[in-house]
N, C-alpha and C positions, 0 to 999 in steps of 0.2 A: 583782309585775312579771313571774311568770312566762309568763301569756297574752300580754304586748306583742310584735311583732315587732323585729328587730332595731333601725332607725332609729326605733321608737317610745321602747324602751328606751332609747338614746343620747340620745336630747331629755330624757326623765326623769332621766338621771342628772349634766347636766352643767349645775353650777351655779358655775361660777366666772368665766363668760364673758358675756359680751351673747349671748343665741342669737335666730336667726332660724328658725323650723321652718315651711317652706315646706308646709301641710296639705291636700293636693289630698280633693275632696267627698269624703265617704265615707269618710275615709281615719282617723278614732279622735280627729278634733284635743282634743274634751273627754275623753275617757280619757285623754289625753298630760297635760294640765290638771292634772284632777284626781289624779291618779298623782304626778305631781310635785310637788302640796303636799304631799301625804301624806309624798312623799320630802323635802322642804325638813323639815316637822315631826317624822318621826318618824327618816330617816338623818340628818339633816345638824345636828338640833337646833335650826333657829330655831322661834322662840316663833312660836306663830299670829299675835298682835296684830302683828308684822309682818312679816307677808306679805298682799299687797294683789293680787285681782284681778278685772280688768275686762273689762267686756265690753258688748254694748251692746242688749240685752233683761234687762227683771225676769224674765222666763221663764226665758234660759241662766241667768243669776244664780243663779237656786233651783233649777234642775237640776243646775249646778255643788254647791253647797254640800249637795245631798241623797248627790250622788254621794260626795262627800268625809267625809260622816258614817259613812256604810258604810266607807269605808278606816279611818277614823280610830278610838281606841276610850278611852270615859271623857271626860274633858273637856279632852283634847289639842288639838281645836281652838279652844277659847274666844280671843273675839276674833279670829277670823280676816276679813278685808273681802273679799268676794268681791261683787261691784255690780256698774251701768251708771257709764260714765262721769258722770254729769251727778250720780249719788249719792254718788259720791265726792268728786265737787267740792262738791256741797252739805255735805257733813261735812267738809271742809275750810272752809268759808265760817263752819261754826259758831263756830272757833276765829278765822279772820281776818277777822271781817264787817267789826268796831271799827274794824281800821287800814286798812280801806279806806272806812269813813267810811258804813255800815249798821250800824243796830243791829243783834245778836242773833237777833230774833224777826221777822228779813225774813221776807216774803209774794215766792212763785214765779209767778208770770204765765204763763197757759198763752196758747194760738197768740190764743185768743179774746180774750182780755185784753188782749194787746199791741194787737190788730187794732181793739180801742175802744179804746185810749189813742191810736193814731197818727187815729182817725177826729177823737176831739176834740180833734190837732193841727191839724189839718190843715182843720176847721171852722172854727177861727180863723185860719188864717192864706189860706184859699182859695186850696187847694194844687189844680193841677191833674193831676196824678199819681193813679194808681190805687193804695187804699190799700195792695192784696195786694201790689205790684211794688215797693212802698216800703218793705215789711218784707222783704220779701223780701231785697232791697238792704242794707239794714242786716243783718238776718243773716248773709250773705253776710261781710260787712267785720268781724262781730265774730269768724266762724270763722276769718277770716285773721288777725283781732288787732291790725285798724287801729279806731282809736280816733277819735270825733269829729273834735279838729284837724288829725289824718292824713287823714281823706275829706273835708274842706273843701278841704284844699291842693290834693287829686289827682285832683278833680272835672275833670271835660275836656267835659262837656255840661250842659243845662238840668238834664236827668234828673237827672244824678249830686248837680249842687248843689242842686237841691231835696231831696233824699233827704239827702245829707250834713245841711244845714242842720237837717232834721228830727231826725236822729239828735241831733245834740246835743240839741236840745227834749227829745227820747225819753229821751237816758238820766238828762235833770233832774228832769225827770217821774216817771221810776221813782224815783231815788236819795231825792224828797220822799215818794215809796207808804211807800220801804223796800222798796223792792221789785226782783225779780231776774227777768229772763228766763231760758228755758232756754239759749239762748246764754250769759248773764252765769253759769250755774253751772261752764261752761268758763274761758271769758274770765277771772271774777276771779281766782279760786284763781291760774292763769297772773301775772295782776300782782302778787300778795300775792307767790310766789315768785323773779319778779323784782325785784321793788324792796324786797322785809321779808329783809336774812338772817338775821337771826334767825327768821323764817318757813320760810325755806329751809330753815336748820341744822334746823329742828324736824324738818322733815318729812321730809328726808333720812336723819335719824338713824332715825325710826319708821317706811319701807320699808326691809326691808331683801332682800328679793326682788320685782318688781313682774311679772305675769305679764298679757299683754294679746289676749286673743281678738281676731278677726276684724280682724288690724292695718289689712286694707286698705282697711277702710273708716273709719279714720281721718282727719280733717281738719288743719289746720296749727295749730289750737288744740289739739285733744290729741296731736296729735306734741309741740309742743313743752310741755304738761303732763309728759308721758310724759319727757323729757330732763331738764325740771326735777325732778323725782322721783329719779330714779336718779343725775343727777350723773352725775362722774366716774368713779366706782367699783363702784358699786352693780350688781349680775349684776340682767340681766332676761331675760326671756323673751317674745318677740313670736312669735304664731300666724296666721299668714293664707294666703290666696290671692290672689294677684292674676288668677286666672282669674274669681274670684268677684265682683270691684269691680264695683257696679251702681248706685253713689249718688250719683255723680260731682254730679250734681241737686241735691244736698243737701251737697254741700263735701266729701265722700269724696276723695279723695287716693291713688292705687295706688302713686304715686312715693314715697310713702312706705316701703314697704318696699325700694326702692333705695336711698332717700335712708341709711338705717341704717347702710348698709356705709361710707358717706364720713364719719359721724360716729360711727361707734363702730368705730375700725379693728379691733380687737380681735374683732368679731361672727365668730360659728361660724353657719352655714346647714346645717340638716336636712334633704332631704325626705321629707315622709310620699306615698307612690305607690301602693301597696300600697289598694284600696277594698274594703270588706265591706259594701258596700249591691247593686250594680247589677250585672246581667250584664253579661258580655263583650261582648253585641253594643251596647249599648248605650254600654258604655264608650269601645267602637273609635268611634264616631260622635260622641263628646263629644270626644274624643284628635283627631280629624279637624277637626271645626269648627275648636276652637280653636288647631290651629296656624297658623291664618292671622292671628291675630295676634301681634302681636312680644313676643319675652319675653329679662327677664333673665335672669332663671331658669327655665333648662326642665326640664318635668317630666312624667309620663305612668301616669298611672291603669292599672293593671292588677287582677285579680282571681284568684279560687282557687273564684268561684260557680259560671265555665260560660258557656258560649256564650250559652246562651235560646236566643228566638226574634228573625228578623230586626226592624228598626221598620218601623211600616209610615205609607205618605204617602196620605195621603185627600183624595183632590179632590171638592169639592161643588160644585153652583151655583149656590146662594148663600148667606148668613148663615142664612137658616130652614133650608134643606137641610140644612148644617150641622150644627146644633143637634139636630136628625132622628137624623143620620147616627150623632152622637158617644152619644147616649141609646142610641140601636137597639143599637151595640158594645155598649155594657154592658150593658143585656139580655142581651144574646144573650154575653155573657163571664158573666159570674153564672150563667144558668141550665146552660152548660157544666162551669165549675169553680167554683160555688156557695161564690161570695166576698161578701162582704158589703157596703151602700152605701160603707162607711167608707172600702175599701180604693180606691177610683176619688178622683182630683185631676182639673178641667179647669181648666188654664192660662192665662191672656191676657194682652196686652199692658196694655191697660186696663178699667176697673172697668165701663165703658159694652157693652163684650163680652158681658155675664153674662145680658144680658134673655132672648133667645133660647132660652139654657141653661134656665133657670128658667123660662119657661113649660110647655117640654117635657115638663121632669122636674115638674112641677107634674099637667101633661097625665096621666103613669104612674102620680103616685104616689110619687114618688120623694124620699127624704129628701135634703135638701142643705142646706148651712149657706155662708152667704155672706161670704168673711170680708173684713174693711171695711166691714163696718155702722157702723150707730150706734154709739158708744162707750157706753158704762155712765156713762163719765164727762161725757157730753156730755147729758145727760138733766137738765131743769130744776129737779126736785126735788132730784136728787146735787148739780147747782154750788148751787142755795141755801142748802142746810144745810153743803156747803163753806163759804160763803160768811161763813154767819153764824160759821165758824168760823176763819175766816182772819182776820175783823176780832177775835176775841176773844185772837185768837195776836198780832197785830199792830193797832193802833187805830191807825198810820198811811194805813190800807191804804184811800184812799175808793172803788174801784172797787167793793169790798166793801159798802163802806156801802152804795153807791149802790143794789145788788142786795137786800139784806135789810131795809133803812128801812124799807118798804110790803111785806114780805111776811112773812105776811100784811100784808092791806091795814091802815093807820093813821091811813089819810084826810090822809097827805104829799101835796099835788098835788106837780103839773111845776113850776109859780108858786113854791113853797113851797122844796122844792129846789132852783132856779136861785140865789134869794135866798142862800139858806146856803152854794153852792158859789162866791158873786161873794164875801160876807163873809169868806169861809176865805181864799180867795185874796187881799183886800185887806189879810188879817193874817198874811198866810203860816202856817197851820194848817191840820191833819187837820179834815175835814170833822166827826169824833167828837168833838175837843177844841174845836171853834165850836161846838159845840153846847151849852156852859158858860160861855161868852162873853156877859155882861151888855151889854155891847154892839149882839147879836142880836137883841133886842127892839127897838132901832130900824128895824128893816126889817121885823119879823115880827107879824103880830097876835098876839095874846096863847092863842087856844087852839092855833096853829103851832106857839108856844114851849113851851108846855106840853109837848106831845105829843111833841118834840125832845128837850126833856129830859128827862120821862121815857124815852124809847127811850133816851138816853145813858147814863143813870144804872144802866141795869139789865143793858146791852154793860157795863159798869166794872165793876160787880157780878160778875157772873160772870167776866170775867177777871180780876179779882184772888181768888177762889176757883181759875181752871183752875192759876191760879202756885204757888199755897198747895201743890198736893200732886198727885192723880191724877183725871187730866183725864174720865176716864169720866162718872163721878158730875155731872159739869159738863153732859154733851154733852144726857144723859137729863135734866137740868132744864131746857133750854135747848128739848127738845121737846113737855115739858109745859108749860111757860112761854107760848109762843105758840100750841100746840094745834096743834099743825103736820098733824099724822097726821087730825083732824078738817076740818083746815080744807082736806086735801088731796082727801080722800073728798067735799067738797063743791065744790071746783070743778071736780071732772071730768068729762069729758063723761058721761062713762056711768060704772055701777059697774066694767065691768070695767077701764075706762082708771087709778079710782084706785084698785083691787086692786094692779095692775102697779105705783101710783108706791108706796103701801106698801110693797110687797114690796124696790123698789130701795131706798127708805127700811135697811127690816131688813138688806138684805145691806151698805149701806154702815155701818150701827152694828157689823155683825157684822166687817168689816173691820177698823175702828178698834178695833173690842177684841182682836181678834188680835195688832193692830198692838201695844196694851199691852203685850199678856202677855209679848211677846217682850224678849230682853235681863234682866238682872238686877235694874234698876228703874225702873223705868214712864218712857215717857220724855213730855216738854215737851206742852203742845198743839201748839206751833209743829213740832213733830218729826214728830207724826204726819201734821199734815197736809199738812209738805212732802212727807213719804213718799209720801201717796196722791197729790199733787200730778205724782207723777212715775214711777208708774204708767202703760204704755201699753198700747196696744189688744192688743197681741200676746199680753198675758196673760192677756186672758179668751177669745182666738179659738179655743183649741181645748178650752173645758170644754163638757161632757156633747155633745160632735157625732163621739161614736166611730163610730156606724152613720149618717153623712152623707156624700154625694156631697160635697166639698168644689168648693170653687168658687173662685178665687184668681188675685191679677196673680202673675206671674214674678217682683217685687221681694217680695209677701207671702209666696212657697212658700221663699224661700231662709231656710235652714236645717231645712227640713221635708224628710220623705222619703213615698212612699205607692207600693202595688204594681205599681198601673196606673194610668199619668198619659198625658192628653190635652192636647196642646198645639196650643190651637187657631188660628186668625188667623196664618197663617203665610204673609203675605204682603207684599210691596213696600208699605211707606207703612205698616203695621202694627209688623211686625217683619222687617226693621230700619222704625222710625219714620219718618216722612217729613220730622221736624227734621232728625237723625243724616243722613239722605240728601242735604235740602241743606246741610248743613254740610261732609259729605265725612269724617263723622266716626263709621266705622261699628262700632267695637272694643268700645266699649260695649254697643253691641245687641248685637253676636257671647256676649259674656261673658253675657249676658242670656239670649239660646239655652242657651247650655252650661249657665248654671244650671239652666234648666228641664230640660232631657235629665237631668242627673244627681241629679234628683228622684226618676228612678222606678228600683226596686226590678226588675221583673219585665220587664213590659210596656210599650213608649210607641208611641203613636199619634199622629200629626203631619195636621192640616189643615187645608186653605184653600179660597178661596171662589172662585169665578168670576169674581162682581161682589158688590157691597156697594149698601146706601140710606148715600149721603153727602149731610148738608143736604136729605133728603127726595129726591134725583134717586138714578140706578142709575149705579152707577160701575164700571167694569172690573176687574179686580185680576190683578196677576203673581204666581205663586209666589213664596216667599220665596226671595234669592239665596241666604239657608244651605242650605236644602234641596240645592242640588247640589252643598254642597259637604259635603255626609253622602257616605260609599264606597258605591258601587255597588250591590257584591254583600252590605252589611247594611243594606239597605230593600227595602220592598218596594210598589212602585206601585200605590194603588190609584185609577185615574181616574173619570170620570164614563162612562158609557157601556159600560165594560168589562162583560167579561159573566160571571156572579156562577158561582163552582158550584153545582151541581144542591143538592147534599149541604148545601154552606153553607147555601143558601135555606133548604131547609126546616128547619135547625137553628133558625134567625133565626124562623118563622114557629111555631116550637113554642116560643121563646122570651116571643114574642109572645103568645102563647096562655093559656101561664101565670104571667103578666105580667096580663092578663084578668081571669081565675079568683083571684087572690091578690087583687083588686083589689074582686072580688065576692062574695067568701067574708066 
């Protein structure tokens, strides 16, 4: 602890109280973290196995626990939980699935899954509601913790009581899968704690310090997880910003860390102020914005880096000029101080911003990495072979079925299927165990049946082998079994398309046998796959894109830092958003700004457009009202028209130059 500053120090060492440590950007919050398990393990002597902490990336997760390996020495920290919320709740769920009426070996439902279970709700009952704004809905109600006959009751529109109505469908539908939303890995844990104490007593007794990053983007479901955990007595430690809250979208909560103080009067508040990322000027400009909005607790970033240089505001006129404008700086910054693609970020409000960027830098040459692509996990060949592996974890699971029956092909029609899924449901069973159903021959012609049970027989097969012992050996028969790797390289468009599905193939085998090796004995199929099950995009966005221009909204950069960041779209109806403006609800876009400002390290360039193509017509644009409320004398205007210096030009123009030449060499 001797590099800590002082109120870094006092967060690490004070473990007998509820603490609140108010972490302004930049300012060590995971060195404060990780420093004080070390201090919980090695000064204070709790056992690793109970200390629990969370956070809400797989990414901070393994960054946490890499950092804490290096503190710690031997096998001091064994058993220690360092996760996202939703993994903690899932290992909680292992031990309470039972008395909440799941088996064991539940199946996770990702965004997709839910989105076809509420479609073929909502086919039968000819719901006229859009299905996104229906889950939506229901998400909504489960991070609050109202339960089916709670949004029946409190319904006050068409809307709401169609949506209520569904939910309850929705959550009878999972409960027959066995199966869990990412909402329900919050949500139940919560109910097992409320209503089991002996659940309670369990879990109460094994935290016995609970430490919770990035508090403010907590929801009213893991507040009150977070209260059932610690009890009465239990010291915890809560890390946030409320300058940072940006998820409000997604059931984020910033009152939550007020709320802290009125239920645990006991709470000590730190703040960390003190940043070792950003310059000074850049700092005074973040300090500025955000005092316009209201704060419990105030607080103000300073530094020991230095002035810098002032920020500078670029007017363009229009989106391509733009675009022009923001590549030309970096050129002409690289070829001055010979920095690399990697160290440039261009910022946006939305994902629809980025086309312009990437032609440009396409136009140069220019590496960049686009983050918000396609997931890994979202690629047809990954959810199948999930697939085939979530019904062998669970053989309740028919969405499962449904997806691996015919793939490879089996010569299952639609006809074929429909029959078996009207039969299951007339017997109330998994679509897997109707398919052993003597029965089924009444509906089915006889080589249907055949082909059904054999596919059953050989799903039973192999999961009574994955239970026996260690699931690998299982995974790799299960690929030679159907010729999967053959049958992929055959229907793809081209060889190079099923080189690529291979290859995802390999790196997800190579996943799941990581996933083995870890822990002291191999753990369930069910385990691993909930694992990768919950897995997000933020973990693969920044491997091998060291030397890329990165490209990113203001919600994907937070937590990220880079030298020189361009924040672009800095204008009325962008940022702040033209929702937030008619609402009259501008505090969130504000915080939104600040995040991005205190992104960059060195350098930030801010700009906007003249007019925009909206709907294909040309639309006028204002600057952004933050822009004037940045101080004066640390920006620096650069407009349209202004007249360039001599000096500058021709730096730009030899930047240009060899920009050319590296292009043609």
């Amino acid at each position: 602890m001797t590099n800590l500053n002082p109120q870094q120090r006092a967060a690490v060492r004070e473990v007998d109280y509820p603490l609140l440590v108010l972490a302004g950007a930049g300012s060590g919050k995971t060195r404060v973290i990780t420093e004080k398990i070390a201090h919980l393990i090695g000064r204070c002597g709790i056992p690793a196995r109970n200390i629990v902490a969370v956070t809400f990336t797989n990414k901070a997760a393994r960054e946490m626990r890499k950092r804490i390996g290096g503190l710690l020495s031997g096998d001091a920290g064994k058993g220690l939980q360092v996760s996202t919320f939703h993994t903690l709740g899932m290992r909680m769920l292992r031990r309470e699935a039972t008395g909440l009426g799941y088996k064991s070996s539940f199946s996770i439902f990702d965004s997709q899954d839910s989105l076809h279970l509420i479609d073929e709700l909502l086919r039968k009952s000819a719901g006229a509601f859009a299905p996104d704004a229906l889950r939506n809905r229901i998400s909504s109600w489960k991070n609050e913790l109202v339960l089916p006959p709670e949004a029946i009751r409190q319904a006050a529109t068409e809307f709401e009581t169609a949506a209520a109505l569904l939910y309850a469908e929705y959550q009878r539908n999972l409960k027959a899968y066995n199966a869990l939303d990412f909402d329900d890995l919050i949500l139940q844990p919560v109910l097992a704690l409320q209503n089991d104490d002996q659940a309670r007593e369990y879990w109460q007794n094994r935290v016995r310090h609970l430490l919770v990053d990035e508090y403010q983007d907590t929801n009213a479901a893991q507040y009150r997880l977070v209260q059932l955990l610690v009890g009465k007595t239990t010291a915890f430690t809560a890390v946030g910003d409320d300058d940072q809250s940006i998820y409000a979208w997604r059931g984020a909560n910033p009152e939550n860390l007020n709320r802290l103080q009125a239920d645990f009067p006991r709470l000590k508040v730190i703040k960390l102020e003190q940043n070792y990322r950003s310059a000074g000027s850049i700092l005074k400009c973040a300090n500025r914005l955000i005092a316009n909005n209201p704060h419990v607790y105030e607080k103000r970033l300073w530094s020991e880096l230095g002035y810098g240089s002032p920020l500078k505001i670029m007017g363009c006129r229009d989106g391509d000029h733009e675009a022009e404008r923001v590549v030309s700086e970096i050129l002409h910054h690289q070829f001055t101080s010979r920095c690399k693609h990697g160290e440039y970020a261009i910022l946006y409000r939305g994902n629809h911003q980025s086309r312009g960027f990437e032609k440009v830098l396409r136009e140069h040459s220019i590496a960049y990495h686009l983050s918000g692509g396609t997931s890994f996990f979202e690629y047809r060949e990954v959810k199948d072979l999930l697939a085939y592996l979530r019904l062998l974890a669970n053989e309740d699971d028919d969405r499962a079925f449904l997806r691996v029956v015919n793939t490879p092909r089996r010569e299952l029609g639609a006809a074929t299927l429909e029959k078996l899924s009207g039969f299951a449901s007339e017997q109330d069973m998994s679509l897997l165990a109707a398919c052993f159903e003597s029965g089924l021959a009444d509906t089915l012609n006889k080589r249907a049946m055949t082909r059904l049970h054999e596919f059953a027989e050989w799903v039973v097969m192999l999961a009574d082998r994955a239970r026996e012992g260690d699931a690998m050996p299982v995974i790799h028969q299960l690929i030679r079994d159907i010729d999967y790797n053959d049958w992929l390289l055959d229907s793809a468009k081209d060889p190079n398309d099923g080189e690529r599905k291979l290859q995802n193939v390999g790196e997800l085998i190579g996943w799941l046998e990581r996933i083995a090796r870890q822990g002291d004995e191999p753990p369930s199929l069910a385990e691993m796959v909930n694992r990768i099950s919950l897995l997000d995009r933020l973990d693969r966005d920044d491997e091998g894109n060291e030397n890329c221009v990165r490209l990113m909204t203001f919600h994907a950069a937070k937590g990220l830092e880079f030298p020189h960041v361009f924040m672009v779209g800095m204008e009325e109806n962008l940022l702040p958003h033209r929702s937030s403006i008619k609402a009259d609800d501008l505090e969130e876009e504000r915080r939104l700004a600040y995040v991005g400002i205190t992104r960059a390290r060195k350098t930030l360039t801010l700009t906007y457009a003249g007019k925009r193509r909206r709907a294909g017509e040309w639309e006028s644009c204002e600057p952004s009202r933050f822009l004037s409320e940045l101080p004066d004398g640390d920006v620096e205007w650069d407009k349209p028209g202004m007249v360039q210096n001599p000096e500058l030009r021709k730096q730009r123009g030899q930047a240009h130059l060899a920009q050319l030449k590296g292009i043609l060499s």
